[in-house]
SETI-235403 format. One record per residue (C-alpha): residue in one letter; x, y, z. Coordinates in nm, 2 decimals. Each point is the difference from the previous one (the first is absolute). Layout:
<pts>
<r=A; xx=X; yy=Y; zz=Z>
...
</pts>
This chain:
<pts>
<r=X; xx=-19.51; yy=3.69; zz=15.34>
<r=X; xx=0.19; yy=0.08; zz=0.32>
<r=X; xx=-0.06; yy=-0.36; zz=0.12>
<r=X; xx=0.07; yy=-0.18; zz=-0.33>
<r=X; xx=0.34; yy=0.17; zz=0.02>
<r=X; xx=0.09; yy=-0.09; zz=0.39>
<r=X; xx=-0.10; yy=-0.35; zz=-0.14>
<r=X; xx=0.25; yy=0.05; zz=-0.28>
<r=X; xx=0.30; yy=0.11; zz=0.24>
<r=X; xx=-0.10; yy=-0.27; zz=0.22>
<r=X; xx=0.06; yy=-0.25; zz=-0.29>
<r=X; xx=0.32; yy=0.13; zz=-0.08>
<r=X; xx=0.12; yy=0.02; zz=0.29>
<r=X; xx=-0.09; yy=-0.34; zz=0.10>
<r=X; xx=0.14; yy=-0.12; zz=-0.31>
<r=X; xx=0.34; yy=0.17; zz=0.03>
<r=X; xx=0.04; yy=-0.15; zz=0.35>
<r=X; xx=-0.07; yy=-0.35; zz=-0.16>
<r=X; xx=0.26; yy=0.07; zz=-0.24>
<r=X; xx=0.23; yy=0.12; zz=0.27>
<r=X; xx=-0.05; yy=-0.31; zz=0.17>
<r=X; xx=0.07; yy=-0.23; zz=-0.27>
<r=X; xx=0.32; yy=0.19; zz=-0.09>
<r=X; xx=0.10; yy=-0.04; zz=0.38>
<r=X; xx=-0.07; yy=-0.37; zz=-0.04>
<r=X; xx=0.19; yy=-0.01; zz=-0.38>
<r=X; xx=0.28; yy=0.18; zz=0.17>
<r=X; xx=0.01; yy=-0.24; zz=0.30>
<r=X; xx=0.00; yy=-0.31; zz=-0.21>
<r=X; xx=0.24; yy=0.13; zz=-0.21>
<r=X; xx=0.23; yy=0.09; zz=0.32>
<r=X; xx=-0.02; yy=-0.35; zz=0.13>
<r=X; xx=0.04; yy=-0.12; zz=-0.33>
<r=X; xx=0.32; yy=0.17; zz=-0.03>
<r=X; xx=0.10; yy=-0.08; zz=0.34>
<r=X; xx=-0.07; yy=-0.38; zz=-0.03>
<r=X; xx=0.22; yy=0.01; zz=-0.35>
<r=X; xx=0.25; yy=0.22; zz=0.19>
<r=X; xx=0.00; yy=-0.28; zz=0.27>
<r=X; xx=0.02; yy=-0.28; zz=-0.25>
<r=X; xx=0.32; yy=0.19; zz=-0.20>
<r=X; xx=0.15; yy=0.04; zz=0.35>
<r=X; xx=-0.07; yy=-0.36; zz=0.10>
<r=X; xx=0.17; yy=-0.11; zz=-0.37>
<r=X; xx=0.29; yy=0.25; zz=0.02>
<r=X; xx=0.08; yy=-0.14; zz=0.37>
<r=X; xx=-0.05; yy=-0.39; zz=-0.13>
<r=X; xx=0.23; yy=0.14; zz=-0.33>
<r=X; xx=0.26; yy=0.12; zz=0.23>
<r=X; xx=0.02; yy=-0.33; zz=0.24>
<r=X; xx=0.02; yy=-0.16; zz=-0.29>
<r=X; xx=0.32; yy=0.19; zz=-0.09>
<r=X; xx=0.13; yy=0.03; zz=0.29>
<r=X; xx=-0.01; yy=-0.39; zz=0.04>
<r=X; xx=0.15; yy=-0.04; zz=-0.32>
<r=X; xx=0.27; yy=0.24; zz=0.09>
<r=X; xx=0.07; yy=-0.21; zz=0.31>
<r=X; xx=0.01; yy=-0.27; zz=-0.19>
<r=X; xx=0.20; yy=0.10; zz=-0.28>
<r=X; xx=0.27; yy=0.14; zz=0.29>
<r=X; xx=0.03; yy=-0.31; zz=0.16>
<r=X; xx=0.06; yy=-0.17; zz=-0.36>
<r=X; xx=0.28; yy=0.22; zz=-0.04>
<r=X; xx=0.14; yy=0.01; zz=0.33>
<r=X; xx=0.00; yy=-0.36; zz=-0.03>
<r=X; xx=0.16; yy=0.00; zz=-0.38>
<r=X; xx=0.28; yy=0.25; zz=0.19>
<r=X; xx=0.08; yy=-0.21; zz=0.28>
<r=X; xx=0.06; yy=-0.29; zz=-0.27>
<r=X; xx=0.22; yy=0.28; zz=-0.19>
<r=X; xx=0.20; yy=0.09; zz=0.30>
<r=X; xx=0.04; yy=-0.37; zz=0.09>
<r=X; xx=0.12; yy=-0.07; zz=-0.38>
<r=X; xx=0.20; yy=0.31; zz=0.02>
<r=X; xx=0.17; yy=-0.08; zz=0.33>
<r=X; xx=0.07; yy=-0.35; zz=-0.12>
<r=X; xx=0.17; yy=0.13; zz=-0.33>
<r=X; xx=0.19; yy=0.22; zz=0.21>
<r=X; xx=0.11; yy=-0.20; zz=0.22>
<r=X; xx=0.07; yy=-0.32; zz=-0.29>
<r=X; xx=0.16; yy=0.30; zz=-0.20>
<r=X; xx=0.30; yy=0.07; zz=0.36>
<r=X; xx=0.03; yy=-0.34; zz=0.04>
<r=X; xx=-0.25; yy=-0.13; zz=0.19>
<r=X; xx=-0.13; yy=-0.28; zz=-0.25>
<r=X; xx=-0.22; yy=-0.33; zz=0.10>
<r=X; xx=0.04; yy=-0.29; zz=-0.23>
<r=X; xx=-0.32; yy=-0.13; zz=-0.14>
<r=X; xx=0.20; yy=-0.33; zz=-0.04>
<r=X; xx=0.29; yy=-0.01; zz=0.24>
<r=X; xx=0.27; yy=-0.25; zz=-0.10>
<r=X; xx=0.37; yy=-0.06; zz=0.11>
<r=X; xx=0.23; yy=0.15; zz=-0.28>
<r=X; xx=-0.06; yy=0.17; zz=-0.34>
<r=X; xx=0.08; yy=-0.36; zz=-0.17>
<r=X; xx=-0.34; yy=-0.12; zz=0.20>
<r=X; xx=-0.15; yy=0.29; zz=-0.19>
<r=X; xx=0.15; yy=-0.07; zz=-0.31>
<r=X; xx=-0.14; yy=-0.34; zz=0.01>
<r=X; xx=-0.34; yy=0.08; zz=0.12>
<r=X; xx=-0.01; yy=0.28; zz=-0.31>
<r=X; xx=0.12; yy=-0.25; zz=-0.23>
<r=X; xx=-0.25; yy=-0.32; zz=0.09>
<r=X; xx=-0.29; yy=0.29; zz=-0.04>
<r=X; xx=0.08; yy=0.13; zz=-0.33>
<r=X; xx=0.04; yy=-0.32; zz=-0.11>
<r=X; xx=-0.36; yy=-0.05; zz=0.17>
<r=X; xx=-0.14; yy=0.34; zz=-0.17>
<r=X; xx=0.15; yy=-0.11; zz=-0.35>
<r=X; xx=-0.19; yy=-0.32; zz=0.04>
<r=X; xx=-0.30; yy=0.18; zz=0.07>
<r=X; xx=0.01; yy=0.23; zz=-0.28>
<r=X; xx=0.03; yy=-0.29; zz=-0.28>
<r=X; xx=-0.32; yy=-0.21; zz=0.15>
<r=X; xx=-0.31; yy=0.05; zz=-0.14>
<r=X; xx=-0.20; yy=0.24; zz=0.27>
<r=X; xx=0.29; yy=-0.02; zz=0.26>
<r=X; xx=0.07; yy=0.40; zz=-0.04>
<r=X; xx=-0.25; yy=0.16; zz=-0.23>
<r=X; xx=-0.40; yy=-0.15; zz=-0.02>
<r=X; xx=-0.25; yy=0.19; zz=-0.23>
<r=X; xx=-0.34; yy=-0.16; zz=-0.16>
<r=X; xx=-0.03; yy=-0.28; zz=-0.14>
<r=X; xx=-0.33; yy=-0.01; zz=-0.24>
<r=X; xx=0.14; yy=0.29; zz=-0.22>
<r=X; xx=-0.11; yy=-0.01; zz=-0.36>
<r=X; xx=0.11; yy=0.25; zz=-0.27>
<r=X; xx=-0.27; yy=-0.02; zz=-0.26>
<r=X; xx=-0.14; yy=-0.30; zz=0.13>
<r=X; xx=0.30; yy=-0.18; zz=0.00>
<r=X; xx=0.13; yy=-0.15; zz=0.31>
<r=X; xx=0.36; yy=-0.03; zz=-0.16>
<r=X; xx=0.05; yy=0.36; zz=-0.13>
<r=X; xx=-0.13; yy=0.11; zz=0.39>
<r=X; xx=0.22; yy=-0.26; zz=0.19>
<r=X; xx=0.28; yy=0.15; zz=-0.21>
<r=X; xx=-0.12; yy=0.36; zz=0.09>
<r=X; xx=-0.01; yy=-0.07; zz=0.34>
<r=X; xx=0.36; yy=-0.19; zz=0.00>
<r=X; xx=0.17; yy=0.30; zz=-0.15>
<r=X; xx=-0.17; yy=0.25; zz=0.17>
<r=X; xx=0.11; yy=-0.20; zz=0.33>
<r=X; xx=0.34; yy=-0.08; zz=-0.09>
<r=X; xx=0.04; yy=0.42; zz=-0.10>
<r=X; xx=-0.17; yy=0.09; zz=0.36>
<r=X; xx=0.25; yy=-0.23; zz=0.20>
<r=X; xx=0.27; yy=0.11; zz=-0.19>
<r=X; xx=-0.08; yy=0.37; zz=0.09>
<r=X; xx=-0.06; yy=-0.12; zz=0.37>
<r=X; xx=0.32; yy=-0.25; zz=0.04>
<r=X; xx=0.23; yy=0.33; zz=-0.19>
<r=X; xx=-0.14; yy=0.19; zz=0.30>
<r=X; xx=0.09; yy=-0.25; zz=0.23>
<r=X; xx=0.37; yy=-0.03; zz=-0.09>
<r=X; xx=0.02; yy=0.35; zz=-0.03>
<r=X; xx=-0.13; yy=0.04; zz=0.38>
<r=X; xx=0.26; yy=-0.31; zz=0.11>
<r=X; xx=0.28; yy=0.17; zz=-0.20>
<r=X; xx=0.00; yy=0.35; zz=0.18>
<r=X; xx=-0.09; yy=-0.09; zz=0.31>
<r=X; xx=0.11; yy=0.18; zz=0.36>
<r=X; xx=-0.13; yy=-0.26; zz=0.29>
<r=X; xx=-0.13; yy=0.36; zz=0.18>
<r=X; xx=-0.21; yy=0.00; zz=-0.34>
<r=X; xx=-0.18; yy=-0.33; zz=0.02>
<r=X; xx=-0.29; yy=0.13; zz=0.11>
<r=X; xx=-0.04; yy=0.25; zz=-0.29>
<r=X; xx=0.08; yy=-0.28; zz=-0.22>
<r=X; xx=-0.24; yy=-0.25; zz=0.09>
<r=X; xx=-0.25; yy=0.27; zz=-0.05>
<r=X; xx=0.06; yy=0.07; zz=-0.35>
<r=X; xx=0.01; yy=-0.35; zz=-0.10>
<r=X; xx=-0.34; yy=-0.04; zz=0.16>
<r=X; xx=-0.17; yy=0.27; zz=-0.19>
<r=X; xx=0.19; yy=-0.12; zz=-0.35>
<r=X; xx=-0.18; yy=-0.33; zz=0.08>
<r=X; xx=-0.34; yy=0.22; zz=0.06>
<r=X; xx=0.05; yy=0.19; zz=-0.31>
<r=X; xx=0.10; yy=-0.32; zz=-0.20>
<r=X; xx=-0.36; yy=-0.13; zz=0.13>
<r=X; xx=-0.16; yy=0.33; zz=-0.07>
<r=X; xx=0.11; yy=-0.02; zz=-0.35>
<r=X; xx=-0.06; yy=-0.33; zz=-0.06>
<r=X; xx=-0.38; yy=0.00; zz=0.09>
<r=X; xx=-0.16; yy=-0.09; zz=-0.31>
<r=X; xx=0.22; yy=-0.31; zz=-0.03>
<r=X; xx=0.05; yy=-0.09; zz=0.40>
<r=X; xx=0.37; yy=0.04; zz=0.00>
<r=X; xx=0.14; yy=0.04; zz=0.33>
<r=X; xx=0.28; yy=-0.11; zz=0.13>
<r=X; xx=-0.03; yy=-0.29; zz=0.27>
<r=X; xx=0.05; yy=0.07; zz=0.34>
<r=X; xx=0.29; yy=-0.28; zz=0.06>
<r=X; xx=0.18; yy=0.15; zz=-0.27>
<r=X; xx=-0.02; yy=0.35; zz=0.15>
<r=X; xx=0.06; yy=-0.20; zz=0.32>
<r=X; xx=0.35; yy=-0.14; zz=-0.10>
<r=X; xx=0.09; yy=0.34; zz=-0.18>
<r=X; xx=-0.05; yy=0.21; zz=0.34>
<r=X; xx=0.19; yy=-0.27; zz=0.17>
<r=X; xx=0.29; yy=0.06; zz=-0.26>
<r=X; xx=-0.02; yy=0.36; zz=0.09>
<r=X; xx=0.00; yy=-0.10; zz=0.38>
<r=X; xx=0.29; yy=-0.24; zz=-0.03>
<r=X; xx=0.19; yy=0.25; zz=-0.23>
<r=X; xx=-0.02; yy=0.27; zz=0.31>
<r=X; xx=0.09; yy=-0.24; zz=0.22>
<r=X; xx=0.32; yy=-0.16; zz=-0.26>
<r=X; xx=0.17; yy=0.40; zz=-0.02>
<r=X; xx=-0.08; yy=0.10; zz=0.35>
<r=X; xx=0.21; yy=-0.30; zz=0.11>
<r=X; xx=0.26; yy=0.11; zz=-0.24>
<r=X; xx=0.02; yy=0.27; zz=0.09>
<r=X; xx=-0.01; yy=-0.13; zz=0.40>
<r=X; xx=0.30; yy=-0.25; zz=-0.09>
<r=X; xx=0.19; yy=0.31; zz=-0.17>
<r=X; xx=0.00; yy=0.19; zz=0.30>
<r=X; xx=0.05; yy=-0.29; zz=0.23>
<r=X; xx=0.33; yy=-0.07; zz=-0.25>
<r=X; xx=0.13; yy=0.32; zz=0.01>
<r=X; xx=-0.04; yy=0.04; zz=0.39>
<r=X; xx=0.22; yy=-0.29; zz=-0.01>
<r=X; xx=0.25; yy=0.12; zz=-0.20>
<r=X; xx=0.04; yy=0.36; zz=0.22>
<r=X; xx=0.08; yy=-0.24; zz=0.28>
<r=X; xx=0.22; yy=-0.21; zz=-0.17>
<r=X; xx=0.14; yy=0.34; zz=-0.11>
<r=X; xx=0.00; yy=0.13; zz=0.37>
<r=X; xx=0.14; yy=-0.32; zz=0.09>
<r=X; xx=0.30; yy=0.03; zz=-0.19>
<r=X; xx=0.04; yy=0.37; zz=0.08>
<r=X; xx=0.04; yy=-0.13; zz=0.39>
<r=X; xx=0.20; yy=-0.25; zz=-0.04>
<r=X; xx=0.25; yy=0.20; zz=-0.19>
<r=X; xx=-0.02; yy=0.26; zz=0.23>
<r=X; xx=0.08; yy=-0.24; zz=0.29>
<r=X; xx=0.28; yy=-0.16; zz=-0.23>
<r=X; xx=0.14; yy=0.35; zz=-0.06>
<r=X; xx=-0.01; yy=0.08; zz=0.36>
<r=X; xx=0.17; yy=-0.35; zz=0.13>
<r=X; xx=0.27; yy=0.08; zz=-0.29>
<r=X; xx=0.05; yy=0.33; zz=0.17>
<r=X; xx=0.00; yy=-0.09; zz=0.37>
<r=X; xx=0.24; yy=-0.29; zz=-0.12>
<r=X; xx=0.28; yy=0.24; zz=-0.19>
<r=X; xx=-0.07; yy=0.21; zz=0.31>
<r=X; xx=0.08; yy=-0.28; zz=0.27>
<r=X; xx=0.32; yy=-0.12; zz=-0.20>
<r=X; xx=0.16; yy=0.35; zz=-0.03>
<r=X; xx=-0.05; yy=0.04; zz=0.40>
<r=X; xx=0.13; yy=-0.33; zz=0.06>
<r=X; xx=0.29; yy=0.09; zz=-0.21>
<r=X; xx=0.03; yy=0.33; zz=0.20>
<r=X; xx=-0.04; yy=-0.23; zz=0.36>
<r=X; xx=0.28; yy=-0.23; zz=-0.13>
<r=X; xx=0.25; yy=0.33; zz=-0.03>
<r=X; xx=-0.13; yy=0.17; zz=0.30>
<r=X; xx=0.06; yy=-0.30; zz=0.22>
<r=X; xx=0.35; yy=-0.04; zz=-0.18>
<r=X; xx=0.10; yy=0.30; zz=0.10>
<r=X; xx=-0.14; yy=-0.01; zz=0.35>
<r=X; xx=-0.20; yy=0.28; zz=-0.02>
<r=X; xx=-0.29; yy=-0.10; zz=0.26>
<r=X; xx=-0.23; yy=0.28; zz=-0.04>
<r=X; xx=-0.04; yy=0.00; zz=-0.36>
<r=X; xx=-0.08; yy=-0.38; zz=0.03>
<r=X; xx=-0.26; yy=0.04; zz=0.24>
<r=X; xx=-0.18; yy=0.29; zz=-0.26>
<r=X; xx=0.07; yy=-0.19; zz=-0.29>
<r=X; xx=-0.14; yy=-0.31; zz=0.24>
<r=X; xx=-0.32; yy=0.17; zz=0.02>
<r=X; xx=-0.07; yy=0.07; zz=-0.32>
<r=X; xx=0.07; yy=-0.35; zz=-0.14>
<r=X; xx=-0.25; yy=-0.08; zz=0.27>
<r=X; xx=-0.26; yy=0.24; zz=-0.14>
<r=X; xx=0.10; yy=-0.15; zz=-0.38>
<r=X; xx=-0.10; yy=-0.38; zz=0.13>
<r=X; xx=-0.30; yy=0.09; zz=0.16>
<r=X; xx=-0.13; yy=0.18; zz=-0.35>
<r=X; xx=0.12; yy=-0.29; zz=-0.16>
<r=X; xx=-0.24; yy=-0.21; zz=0.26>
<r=X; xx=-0.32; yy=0.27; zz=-0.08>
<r=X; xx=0.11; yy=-0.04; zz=-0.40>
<r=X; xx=-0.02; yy=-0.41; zz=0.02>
<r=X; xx=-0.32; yy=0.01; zz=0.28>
<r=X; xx=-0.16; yy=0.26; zz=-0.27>
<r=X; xx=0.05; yy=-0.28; zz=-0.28>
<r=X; xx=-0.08; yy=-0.29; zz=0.16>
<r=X; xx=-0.30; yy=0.16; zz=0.20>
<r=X; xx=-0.28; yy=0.03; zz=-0.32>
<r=X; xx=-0.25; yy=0.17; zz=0.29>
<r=X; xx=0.23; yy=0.27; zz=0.10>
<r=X; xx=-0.02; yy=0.34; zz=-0.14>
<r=X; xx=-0.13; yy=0.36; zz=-0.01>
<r=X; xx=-0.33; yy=0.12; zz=0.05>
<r=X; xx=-0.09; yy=0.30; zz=-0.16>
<r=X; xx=-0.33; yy=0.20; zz=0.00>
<r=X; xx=0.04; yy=0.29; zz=-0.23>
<r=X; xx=-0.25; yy=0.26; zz=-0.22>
<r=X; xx=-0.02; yy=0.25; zz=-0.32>
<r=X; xx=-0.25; yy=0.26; zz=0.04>
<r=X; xx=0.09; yy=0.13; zz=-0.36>
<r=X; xx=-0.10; yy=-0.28; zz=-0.15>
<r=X; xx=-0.28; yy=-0.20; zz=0.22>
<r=X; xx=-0.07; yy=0.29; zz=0.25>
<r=X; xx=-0.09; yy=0.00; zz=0.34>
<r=X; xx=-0.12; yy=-0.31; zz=0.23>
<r=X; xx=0.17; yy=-0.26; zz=-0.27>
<r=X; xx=0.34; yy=-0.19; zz=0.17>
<r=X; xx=0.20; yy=-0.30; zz=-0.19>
<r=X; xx=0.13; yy=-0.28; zz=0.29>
<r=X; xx=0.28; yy=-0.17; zz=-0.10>
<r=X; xx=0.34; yy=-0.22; zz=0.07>
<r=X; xx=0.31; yy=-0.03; zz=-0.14>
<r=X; xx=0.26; yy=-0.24; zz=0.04>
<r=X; xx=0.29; yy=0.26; zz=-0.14>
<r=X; xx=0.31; yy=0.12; zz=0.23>
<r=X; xx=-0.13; yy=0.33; zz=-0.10>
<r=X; xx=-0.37; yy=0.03; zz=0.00>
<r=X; xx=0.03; yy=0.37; zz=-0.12>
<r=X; xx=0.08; yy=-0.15; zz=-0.38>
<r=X; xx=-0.32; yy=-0.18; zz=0.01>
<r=X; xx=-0.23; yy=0.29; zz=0.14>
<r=X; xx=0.19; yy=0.19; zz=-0.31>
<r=X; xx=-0.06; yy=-0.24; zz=-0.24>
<r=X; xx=-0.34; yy=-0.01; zz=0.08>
<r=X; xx=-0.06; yy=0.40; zz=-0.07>
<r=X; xx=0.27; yy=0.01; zz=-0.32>
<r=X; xx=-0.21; yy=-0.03; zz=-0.28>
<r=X; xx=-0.39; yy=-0.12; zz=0.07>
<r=X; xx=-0.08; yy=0.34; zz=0.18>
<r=X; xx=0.05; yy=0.37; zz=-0.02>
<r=X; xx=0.15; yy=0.05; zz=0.33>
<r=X; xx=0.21; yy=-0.21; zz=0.21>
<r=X; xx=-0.14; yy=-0.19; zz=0.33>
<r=X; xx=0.06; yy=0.13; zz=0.30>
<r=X; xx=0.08; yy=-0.28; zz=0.33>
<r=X; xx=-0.23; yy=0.01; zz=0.23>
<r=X; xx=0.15; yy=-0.33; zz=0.22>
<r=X; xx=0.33; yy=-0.20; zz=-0.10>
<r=X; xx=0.14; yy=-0.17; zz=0.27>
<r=X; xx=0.14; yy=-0.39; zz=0.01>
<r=X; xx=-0.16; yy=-0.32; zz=0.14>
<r=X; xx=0.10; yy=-0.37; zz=-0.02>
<r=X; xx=-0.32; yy=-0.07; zz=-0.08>
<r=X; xx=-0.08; yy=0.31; zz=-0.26>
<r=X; xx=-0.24; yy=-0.27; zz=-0.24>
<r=X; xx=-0.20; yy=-0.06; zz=0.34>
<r=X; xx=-0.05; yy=0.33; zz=0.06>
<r=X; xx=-0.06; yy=0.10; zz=-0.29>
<r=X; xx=-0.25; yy=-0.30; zz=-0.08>
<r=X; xx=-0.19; yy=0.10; zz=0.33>
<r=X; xx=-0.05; yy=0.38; zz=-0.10>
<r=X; xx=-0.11; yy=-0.10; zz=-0.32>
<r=X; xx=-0.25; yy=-0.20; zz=0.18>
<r=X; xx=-0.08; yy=0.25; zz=0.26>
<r=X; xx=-0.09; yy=0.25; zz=-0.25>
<r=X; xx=-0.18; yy=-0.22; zz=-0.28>
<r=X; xx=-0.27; yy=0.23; zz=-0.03>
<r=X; xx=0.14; yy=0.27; zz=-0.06>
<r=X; xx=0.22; yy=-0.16; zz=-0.31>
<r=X; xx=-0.09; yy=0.18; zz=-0.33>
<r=X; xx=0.07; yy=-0.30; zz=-0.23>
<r=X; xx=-0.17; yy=-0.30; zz=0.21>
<r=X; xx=0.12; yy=-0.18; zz=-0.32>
<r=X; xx=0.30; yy=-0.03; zz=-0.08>
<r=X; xx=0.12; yy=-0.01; zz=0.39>
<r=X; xx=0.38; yy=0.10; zz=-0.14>
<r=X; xx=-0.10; yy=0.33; zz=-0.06>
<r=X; xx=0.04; yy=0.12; zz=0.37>
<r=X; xx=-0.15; yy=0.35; zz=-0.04>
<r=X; xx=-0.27; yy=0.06; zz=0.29>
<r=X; xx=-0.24; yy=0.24; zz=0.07>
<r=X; xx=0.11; yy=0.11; zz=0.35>
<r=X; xx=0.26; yy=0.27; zz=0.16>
<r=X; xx=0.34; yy=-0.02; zz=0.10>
<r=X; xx=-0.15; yy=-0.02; zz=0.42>
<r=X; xx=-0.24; yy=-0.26; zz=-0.08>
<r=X; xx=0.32; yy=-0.17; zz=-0.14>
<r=X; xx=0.19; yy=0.13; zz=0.33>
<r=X; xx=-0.27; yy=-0.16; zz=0.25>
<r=X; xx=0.05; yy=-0.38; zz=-0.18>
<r=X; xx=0.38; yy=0.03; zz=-0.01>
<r=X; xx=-0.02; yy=0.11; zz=0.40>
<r=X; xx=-0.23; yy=-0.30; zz=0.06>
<r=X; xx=0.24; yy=-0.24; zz=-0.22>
<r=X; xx=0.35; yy=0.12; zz=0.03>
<r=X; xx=-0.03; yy=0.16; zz=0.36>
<r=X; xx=0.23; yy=0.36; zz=-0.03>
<r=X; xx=0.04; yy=0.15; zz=-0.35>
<r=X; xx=0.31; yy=0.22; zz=0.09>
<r=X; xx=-0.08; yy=0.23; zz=-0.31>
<r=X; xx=-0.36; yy=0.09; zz=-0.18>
<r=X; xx=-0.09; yy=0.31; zz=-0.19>
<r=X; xx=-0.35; yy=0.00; zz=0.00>
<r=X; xx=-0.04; yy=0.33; zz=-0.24>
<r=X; xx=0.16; yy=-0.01; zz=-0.33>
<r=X; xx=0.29; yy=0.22; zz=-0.15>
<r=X; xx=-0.14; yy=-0.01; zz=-0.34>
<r=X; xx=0.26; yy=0.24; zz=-0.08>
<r=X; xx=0.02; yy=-0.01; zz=-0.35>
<r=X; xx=-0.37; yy=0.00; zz=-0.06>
<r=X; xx=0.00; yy=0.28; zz=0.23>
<r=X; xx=0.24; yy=0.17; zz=-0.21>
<r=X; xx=-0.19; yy=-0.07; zz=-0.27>
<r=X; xx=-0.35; yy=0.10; zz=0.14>
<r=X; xx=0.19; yy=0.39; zz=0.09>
<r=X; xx=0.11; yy=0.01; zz=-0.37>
<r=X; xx=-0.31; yy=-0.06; zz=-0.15>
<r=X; xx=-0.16; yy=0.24; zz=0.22>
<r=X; xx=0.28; yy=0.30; zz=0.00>
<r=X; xx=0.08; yy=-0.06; zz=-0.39>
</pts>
């Protein structure tokens, strides 16, 4: 009995270490199991987020690559939109435009009327098996479609801005896309010389009103020196008129002084017939000498700020009237001189300083506007080079009234 029940005991315990074992084993498997699909999930996160990661970089340099195109449109609008335009088709005048637009309208016109020469679409259409009733489908589907796209046109060419092009060339484009888009089933599309000369109507359009506006400007810079002109020449006629009443009067005086033998008086009166002649001489050397002048450097913080100067000459007796004109009405605040001082040669030196500090011009332009980016002692150091001495320079600028100004709108 006692031996039947070791016997037992021994059984069960042998069998519970046997099940022990193959739980160890069970568990085992099952931990490498895990592991290896824990290893396989980390293995497929890691390819999941190279894969992102690469299409992140990818997608970045797409967009840095669509920005730079942006900031290259953008710059060129800008700079199209202050002047800075480049003619797709640069001709001589605005009647060479004119010409050009005309002989290429006539051209698109042409185009529009032929048969396939601005809209092409399918041509084995049937409408209930007949190839009549389709050919007729197709034709006034296609003739509705380029109307739509040549309304859009002429709408673009009408409200043009040449700093625009760009933009405008870009939604005729996708009109002709969405024309084709639309006119799938049929194959209507608009052909690509069309769309050719119709961009080239927008191009030469830009180029027609920027020159316009290029010969207006050149025009009415014309005009402000004939206008300037005139303003000298009368000045210098006034003055002559003056020094010449002036001269009689104190020859008439000299005539009675010497009748009367009064020696001293002559010789005072003497001088200052002397003193008339000679600003007789300047007046006549002013008028006959077109190069001779005053140069003047002068500022206006109020209304450009700080490191902005205008350089200048004037042919005027009094150059002061100019720098005042100048500051009358175009700007808040009045100019204050910098530089004014006379040269025989005041276009040269002017010409020269103009040159000296071409990079530093803010319109590069339109080279009459003589605004440049620079301060009154870079202006100082050219003059000294060109002009030797400058006997009077005020490098800092009064600004008084925008001073003024500047304490009221603080105090009040």
């Amino acid at each position: 009995m006692l031996a039947e029940l070791h016997r037992v005991g021994a059984l069960d315990a042998v069998t519970i270490e046997r099940e022990r074992e193959d739980a160890r084993r069970r568990y085992q498997d099952e931990a490498i199991a895990l592991e290896v699909e824990r290893q396989a999930s980390r293995e497929k996160f890691t390819a999941e987020i190279a894969e992102l990661t690469a299409r992140r970089d990818a997608l970045g340099a797409r967009v840095r690559e669509f920005d730079a195109k942006v900031v290259h449109l953008e710059e060129t609008e800008i700079l199209q939109e202050v002047g800075v335009y480049e003619y797709q088709h640069p001709l001589a005048d605005v009647e060479a435009y004119k010409a050009r637009l005309t002989t290429l309208r006539g051209h698109i016109m042409e185009m529009a009327k032929a048969d396939g020469g601005a809209i092409l679409a399918a041509s084995g259409w049937t409408v209930n098996g007949s190839v009549a009733q389709g050919r007729k489908m197709v034709s006034q589907t296609s003739k509705l479609m380029l109307r739509a796209y040549n309304a859009e046109a002429d709408a673009l060419v009408r409200a043009l801005k040449p700093h625009r092009l760009a933009a405008s060339i870009d939604r005729l484009e996708k009109t002709a896309t969405t024309i084709e888009r639309l006119g799938t089933t049929m194959s209507i599309r608009v052909s690509s010389a069309y769309q050719r000369a119709r961009i080239d109507e927008l191009r030469l359009t830009a180029d027609y009103l920027a020159k316009v506006e290029e010969e207006k400007e050149t025009n009415r810079a014309a005009r402000e020196a004939l206008r300037e002109q005139r303003k000298v020449e009368q000045e210098m006629a006034r003055a002559r008129e003056k020094l010449e009443k002036e001269k009689s009067h104190l020859a008439n005086v000299l005539e009675t002084l010497r009748a009367k033998g009064d020696l001293e008086a002559v010789a005072r009166y003497e001088a200052q017939l002397a003193d008339v002649d000679r600003a007789i001489e300047d007046v006549d050397y002013r008028a006959a000498n077109q190069r001779a002048g005053y140069v003047y450097v002068i500022s206006n913080l109020g209304a450009f700020g700080e490191g902005m100067i205008k350089i200048g000459m004037t042919r005027r007796l009094e150059p002061m009237d100019r720098v005042r004109e100048l500051g009358d009405a175009s700007v808040p605040f009045g100019f204050d001189v910098h530089a004014l001082f006379f040269s025989d040669d005041a276009v040269g030196i002017e010409a020269e300083m103009h040159r000296r500090l071409a990079e530093k011009r803010v319109n590069r332009v339109n080279l009459r506007r003589e605004f440049f980016y620079a301060t009154p002692h870079d202006a100082l150091v050219q003059l000294r080079d060109l002009a030797g001495d400058v006997l009077q320079f005020t490098e800092l600028p009064e600004a008084l009234e925008y001073r003024q100004s500047q304490n009221l709108r603080t105090t009040g």
